[in-house]
C-alpha positions as CSV (number, residue, x, y, z in Angstrom):
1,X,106.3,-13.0,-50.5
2,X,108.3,-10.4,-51.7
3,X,108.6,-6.8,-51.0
4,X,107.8,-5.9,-54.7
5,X,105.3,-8.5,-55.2
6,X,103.5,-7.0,-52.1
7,X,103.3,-3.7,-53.5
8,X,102.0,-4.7,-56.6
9,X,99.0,-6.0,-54.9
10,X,98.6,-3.0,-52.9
11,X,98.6,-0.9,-56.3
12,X,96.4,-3.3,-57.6
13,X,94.0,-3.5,-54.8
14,X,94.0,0.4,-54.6
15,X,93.0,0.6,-58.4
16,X,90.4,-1.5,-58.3
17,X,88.6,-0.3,-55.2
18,X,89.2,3.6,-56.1
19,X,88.5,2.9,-59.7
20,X,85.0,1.7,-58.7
21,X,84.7,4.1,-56.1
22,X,85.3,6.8,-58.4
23,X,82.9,5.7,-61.0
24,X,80.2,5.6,-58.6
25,X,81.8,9.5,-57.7
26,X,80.5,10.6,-60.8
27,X,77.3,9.7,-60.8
28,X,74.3,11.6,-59.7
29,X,74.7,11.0,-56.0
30,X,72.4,12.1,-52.7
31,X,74.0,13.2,-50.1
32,X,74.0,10.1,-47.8
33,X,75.3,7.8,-50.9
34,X,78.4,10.6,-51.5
35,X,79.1,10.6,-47.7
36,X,79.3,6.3,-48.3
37,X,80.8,6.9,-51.1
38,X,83.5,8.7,-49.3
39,X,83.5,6.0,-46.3
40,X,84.1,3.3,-48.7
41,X,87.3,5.8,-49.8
42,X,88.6,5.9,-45.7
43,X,88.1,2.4,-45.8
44,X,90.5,1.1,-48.5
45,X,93.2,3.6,-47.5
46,X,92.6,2.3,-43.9
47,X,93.3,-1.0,-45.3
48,X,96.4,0.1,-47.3
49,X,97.6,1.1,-44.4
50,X,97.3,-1.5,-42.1
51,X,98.6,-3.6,-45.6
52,X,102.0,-2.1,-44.3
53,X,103.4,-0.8,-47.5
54,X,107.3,-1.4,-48.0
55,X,107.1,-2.3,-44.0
56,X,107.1,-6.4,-43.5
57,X,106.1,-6.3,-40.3
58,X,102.4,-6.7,-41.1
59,X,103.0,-10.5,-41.8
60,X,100.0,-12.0,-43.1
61,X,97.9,-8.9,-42.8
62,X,96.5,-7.2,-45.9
63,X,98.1,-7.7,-49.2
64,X,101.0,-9.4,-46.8
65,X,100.1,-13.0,-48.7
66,X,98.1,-13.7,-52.3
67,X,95.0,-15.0,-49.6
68,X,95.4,-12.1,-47.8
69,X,95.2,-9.7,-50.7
70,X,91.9,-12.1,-52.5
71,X,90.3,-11.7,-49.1
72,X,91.0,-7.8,-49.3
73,X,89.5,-7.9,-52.3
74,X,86.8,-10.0,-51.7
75,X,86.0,-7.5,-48.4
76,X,85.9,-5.0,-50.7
77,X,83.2,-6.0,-53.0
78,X,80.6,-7.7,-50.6
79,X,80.9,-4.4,-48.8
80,X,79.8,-2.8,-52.2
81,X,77.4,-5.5,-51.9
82,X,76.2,-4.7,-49.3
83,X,75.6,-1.2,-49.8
84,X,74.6,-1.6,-53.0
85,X,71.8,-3.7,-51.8
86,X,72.5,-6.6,-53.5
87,X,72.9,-10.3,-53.4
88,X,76.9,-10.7,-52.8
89,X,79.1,-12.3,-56.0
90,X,76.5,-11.2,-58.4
91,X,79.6,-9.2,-60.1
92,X,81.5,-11.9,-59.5
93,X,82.4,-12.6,-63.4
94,X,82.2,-8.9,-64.2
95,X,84.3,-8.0,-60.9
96,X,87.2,-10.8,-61.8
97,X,87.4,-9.3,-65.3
98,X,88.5,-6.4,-63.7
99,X,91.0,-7.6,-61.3
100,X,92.7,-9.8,-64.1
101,X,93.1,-6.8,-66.3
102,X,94.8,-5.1,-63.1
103,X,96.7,-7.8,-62.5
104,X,98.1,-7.8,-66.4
105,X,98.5,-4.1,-66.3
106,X,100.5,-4.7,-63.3
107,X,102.6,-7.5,-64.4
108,X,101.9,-9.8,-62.3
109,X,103.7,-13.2,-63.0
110,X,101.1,-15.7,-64.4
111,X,101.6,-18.2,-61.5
112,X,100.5,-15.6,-58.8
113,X,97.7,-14.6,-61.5
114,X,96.8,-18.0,-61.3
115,X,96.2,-18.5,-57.7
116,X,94.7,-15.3,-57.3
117,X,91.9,-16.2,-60.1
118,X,91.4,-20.1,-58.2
119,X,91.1,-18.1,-54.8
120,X,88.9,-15.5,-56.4
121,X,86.7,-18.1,-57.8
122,X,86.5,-20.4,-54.9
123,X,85.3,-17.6,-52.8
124,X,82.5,-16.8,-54.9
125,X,81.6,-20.6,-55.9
126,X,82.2,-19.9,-59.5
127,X,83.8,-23.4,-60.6
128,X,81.2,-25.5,-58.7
């Protein structure tokens, strides 16, 4: 994978997880949910991080490969899941709606955009 490519996926990861994130922000929150709330934050800039940026020495790790980056995302929203609650892929449809807009508004070339949505989908059973 490319550099650019890489950092597409890192901008795209990063807008998805903060843009839910920050929804949730704005909502009446206690004070235990905003100090998750603010976890889950640390998290997905811990995970940009170890993503490596412009740096290609991460390999494989974080948004490194197209699995790497659907498995980033799919960490992401079965820890918001989790917290949440709730059973996990039960936004699966609404949560790939999402992702493929970011993914447009990105431009990401349809044949990555392709694999990404068969990966998404396989690893929330939604073509079976």
């Amino acid at each position: 994978m490319n550099v650019e490519l890489k950092l597409k996926l890192e901008n795209v990861y990063k807008e998805y997880c903060l843009s839910d994130l920050n929804a949730i922000a704005e909502s009446k929150l206690s004070e235990d949910e905003k100090a998750d709330n603010e976890m889950f934050k640390s998290f997905v800039r811990f995970r940009l991080s170890v993503s490596g940026g412009s740096e290609s020495s991460m390999g494989s790790v974080g948004c490194g490969t197209v699995e790497g980056f659907v498995n980033e995302i799919t960490l992401f929203n079965d820890l918001m899941d989790d917290g949440a609650g709730q059973y996990r892929g039960d936004f699966s449809y609404e949560n790939l709606e999402a992702l493929e807009e970011l993914l447009d508004e990105n431009e990401i070339e349809d044949k990555v955009k392709s694999k990404i949505v068969k990966l998404f989908e396989k690893n929330y059973g939604m073509n079976e």
